[in-house]
N, C-alpha and C positions, 0 to 999 in steps of 0.2 A: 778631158784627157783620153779618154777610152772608149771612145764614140764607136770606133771602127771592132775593138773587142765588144763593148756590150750590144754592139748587132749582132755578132754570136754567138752570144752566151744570151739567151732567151729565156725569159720568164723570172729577171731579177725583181726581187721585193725591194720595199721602201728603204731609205738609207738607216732608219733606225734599227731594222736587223740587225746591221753591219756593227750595234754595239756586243754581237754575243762574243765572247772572246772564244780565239779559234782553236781553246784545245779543248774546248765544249763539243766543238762539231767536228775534229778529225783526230781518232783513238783506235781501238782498238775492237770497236761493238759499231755495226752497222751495215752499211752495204761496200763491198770492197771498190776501190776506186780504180775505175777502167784507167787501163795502163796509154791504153792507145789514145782516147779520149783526152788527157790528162795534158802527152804530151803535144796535140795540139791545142790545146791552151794555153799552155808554156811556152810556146811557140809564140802564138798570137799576142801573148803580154808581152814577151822581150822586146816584140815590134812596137806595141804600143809606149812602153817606158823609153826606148830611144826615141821614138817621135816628141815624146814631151821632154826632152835635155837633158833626160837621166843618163850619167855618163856611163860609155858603156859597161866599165870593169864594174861600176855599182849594179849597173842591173843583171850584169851577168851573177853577182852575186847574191842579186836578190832571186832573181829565175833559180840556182842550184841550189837556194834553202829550201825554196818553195816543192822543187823537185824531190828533195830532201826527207822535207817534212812530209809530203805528201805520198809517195812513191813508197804501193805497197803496204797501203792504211787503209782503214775505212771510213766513211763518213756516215753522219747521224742522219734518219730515214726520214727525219724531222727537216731537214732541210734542203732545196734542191743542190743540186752538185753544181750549178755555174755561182749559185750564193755562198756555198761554200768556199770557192776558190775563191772568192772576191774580199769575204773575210777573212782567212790567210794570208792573199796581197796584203790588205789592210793591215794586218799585225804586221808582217815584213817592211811593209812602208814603214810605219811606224818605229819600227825597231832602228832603222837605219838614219833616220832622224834625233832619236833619242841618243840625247849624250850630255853632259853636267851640263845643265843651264845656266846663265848669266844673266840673271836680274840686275841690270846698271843702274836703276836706281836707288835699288837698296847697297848694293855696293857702296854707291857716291853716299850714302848716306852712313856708312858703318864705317867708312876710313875718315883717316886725320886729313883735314883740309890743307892746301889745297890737291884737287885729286887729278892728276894728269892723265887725259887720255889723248892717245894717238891717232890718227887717220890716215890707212893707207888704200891702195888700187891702182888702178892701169887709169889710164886719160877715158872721158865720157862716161863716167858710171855716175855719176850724179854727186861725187864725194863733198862737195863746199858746200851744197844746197843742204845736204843732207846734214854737215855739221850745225848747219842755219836751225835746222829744224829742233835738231836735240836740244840745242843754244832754247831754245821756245819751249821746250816742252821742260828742262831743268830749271827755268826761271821761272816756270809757271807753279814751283814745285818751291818756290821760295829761296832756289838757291841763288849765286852770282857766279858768272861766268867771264872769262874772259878766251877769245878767241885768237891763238898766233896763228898768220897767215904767211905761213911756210913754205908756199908754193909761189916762191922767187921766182920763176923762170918764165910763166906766165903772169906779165901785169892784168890780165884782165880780171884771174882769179883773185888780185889783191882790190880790185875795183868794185867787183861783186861781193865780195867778205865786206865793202863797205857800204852796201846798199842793204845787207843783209843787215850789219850793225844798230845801220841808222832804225832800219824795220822793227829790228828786235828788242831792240837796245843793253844788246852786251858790249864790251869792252874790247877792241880789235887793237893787236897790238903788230903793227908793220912796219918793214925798213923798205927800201929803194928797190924797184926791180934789179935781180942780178944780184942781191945781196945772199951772205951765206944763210940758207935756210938753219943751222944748227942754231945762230947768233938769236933767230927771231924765237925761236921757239926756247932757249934760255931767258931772253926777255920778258916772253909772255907769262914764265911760270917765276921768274924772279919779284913780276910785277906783281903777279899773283899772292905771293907769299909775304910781300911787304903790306900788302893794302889789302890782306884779309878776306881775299877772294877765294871761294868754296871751289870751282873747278875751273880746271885751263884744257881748250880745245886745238889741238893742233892741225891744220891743215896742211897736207905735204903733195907735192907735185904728183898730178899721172905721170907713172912711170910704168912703162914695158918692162916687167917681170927679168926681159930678156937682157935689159940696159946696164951694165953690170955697173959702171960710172954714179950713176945714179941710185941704183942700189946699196953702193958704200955711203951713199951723201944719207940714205935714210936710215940705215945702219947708224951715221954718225949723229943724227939726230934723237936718236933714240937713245943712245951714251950720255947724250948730252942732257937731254930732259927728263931720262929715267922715267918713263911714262909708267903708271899704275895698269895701264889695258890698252893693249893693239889691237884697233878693229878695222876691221877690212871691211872694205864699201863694194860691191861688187851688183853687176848689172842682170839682172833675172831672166834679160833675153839674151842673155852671152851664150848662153849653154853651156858646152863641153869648155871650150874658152876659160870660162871663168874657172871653172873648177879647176883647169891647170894654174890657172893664174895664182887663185886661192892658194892651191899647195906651194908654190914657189915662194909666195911671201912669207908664210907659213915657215919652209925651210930659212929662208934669210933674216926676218926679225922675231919670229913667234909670236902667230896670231893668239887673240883670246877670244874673240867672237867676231861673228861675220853682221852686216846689215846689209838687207838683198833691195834692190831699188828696182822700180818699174815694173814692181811683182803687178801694178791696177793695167799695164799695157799690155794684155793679153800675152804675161807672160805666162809658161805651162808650168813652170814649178820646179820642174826635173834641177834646176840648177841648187836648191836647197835641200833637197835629199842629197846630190853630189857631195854639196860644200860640207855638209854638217857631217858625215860620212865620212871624207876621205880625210881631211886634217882634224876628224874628232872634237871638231870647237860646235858649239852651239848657233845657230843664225838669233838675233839679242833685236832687231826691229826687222819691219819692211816698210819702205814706202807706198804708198796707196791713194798718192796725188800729188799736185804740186805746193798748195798751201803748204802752212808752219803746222798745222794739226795734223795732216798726212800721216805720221810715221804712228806705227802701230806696234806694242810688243809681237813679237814673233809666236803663236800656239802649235803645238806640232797637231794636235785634232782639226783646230783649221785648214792647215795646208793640204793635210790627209783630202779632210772632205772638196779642196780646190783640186785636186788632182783628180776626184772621180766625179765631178758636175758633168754633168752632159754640156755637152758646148755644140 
């Protein structure tokens, strides 16, 4: 992520430095931190964090903590000043990722069966695939699934929900293309509740944010099946994109965690500081291939340390 800053900021140490916590090294005992120095540094990272899809209002907010914190402090003699900055950044990354976590499989495992969760996003983020996946990794976990394939409006989506099926083997519960998406997604959780199935997956149309039509249809879907968690599937190379996207569904059905897909295709990351940041929900997996095993809990220290690899 930072290739073009850590050319100049010379003479950083190993990443395990980077565990000193940063009010260790910037206080009020040491050498004072050059002012002029500082702010092209600050400079130089604001450029780096929007290069990697940190949207802007977030990094300008993380640049005016850093500025903040920094501005008019001293640092520990113990450390050089561009490692100092870099562990600073890191706590501000950090910070700005942190926010209540969602463990969903402890969740599916603490509520009364069956547990309905939702699936929403824009067309192309990987949303069916990736319910496929969870579908695999909650059965692998001994539970039963059943999956409504809600996104009427594309038959293909209801043809690949059953190739996924047959793959997986959870229980797909579909009506005719063109039919009402609210109907299928009552069925799937009605089915659910009869035949003693632990979770119902709902898949729902790519829908542009911007579609208002379509936004009432997910709305009414959500009335309908009273989901337990809305999670938004969102694409890692969208950037800014997404993160508008993120907030708009957010405002229209109330996200509860985000899953970030195509983070393994040389996505830069910036999109999951954004998302987790600006509508306060947690990112809950990523994807990190195409197989059924792909999907990964989400660690905010991982992401951290993807963000400062040399690349």
């Amino acid at each position: 992520m930072f290739k073009a800053l850590r050319e100049k900021l010379k003479g950083w140490r190993e990443k395990a430095e980077a565990e000193i916590p940063a009010d260790a090294i910037v206080g009020e005992k040491g050498r004072k931190i050059d002012a002029k120095k500082l702010d092209e540094v600050l400079y130089d990272l604001e450029i780096a964090l929007l290069e990697s899809d940190v949207a802007f209002s977030v990094t300008k907010e993380i640049v005016d903590h850093l500025a903040e914190d920094l501005g008019g402090r001293r640092m520990s003699k113990d450390v050089p000043f561009e490692k100092g900055v870099e562990i600073a950044l890191r706590s501000a990354i950090t910070k700005a990722l942190t926010v209540p976590p969602l463990d969903l499989f402890a969740h599916v495992a603490s509520k009364p069966k069956p547990v309905v969760m939702m699936f929403v996003g824009v067309n192309g983020t990987g949303k069916t695939t990736t319910i496929a996946k969870l579908a695999y990794h909650l059965q692998k976990r001994g539970l039963t699934c059943v999956v409504a394939a809600a996104d009427t409006f594309r038959a293909g989506a209801i043809e690949q929900l059953e190739r996924h099926a047959e793959a997986v083997g959870f229980k797909l519960i579909r009506h005719n293309a063109g039919a009402d998406p609210a109907a299928v997604a009552f069925d799937a959780v009605e089915h659910a509740r009869t035949r003693g199935r632990d979770v119902v997956l709902i898949d729902t149309a790519g829908r542009m944010q911007t579609n208002q039509n379509l936004m009432d249809q997910m709305r009414k879907i959500k009335r309908v099946a009273e989901p337990h968690l809305v999670i938004y599937v969102g694409d890692a190379l969208a950037g800014n994109d997404a993160v508008e996207q993120a907030r708009q569904f957010h405002e229209a059905v109330g996200l509860d965690g985000v899953i970030l897909t195509k983070i393994d295709a040389d996505a830069k990351g910036g999109a999951a500081v954004s998302m987790a940041h600006t509508i306060g929900k947690p990112v809950v997996f990523v994807t990190v291939g195409q197989g059924y095993e792909d999907l990964r809990p989400f660690e905010v220290p991982w992401m951290v340390d993807r963000l400062f690899e040399e690349s």
